[in-house]
C-alpha positions, -999 to 999 in steps of 0.1 A, spaced: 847 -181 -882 864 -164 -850 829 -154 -836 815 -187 -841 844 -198 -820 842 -171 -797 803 -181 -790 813 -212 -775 823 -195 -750 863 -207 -759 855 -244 -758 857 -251 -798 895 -244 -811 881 -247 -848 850 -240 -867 841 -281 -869 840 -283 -830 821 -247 -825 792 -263 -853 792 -293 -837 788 -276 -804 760 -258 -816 742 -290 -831 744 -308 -796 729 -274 -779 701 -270 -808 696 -311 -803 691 -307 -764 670 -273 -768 648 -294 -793 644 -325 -771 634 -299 -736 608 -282 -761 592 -318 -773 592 -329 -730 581 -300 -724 552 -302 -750 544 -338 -735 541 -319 -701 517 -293 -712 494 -321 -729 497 -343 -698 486 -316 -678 459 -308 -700 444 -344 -702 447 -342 -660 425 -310 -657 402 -328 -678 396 -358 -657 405 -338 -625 371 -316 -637 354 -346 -644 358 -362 -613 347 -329 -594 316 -323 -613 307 -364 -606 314 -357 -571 290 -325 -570 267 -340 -586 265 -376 -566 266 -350 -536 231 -331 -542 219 -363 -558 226 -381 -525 225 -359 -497 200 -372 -474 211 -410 -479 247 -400 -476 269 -415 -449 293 -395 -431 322 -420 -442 310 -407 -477 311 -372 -465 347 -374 -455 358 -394 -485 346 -361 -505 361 -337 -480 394 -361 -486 393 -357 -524 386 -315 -525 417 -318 -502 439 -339 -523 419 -316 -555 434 -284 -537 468 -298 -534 469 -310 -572 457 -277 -583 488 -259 -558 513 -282 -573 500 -279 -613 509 -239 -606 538 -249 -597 546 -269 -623 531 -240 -651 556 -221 -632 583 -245 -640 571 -245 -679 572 -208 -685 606 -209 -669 617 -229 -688 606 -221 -720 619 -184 -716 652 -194 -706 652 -215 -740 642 -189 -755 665 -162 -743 695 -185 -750 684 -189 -785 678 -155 -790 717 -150 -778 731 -174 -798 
């Protein structure tokens, strides 16, 4: 009873408050993982249109290259720009997820 106490860290005076500590941490732990899980699906179903999209480009590109105008040309060089930025940012954001997820799990593996 005392260490369940003690692992709140002095918070709970009573075994009731320290469980009911734990439950709200295990609720919020439980609701990052399931937004988290939303993220990594997200991001999946964007790489997949994001790959889409670039392979439509290419291929509109070789298909088209005599007959293309340059306001074409530049609307392609605009979208392997804004490609190159997604692609900076969604390493960012895997960054973000592992973070995360081992912070989870080195809390839960303290607790």
């Amino acid at each position: 009873m005392e260490r369940a106490i003690d692992m709140t860290g002095g918070s709970a005076d009573t075994l009731a408050e320290a469980l009911d500590q734990w439950e709200r941490e295990r609720e919020a732990l439980v609701e990052l993982f399931d937004e988290n899980e939303a993220f990594t699906i997200s991001f999946r179903i964007y790489d997949l249109t994001m790959t889409l999209a670039e392979k439509i480009i290419n291929t509109v590109e070789i298909d088209a290259a005599m007959f293309m105008t340059q306001k074409s040309r530049d609307k392609i060089a605009q979208f392997r720009k804004q490609v190159q930025d997604l692609q900076a940012r969604r390493a960012n954001d895997r960054e973000i997820v592992v973070d995360a997820t081992n912070r989870r799990n080195s809390n839960v593996k303290t607790t």
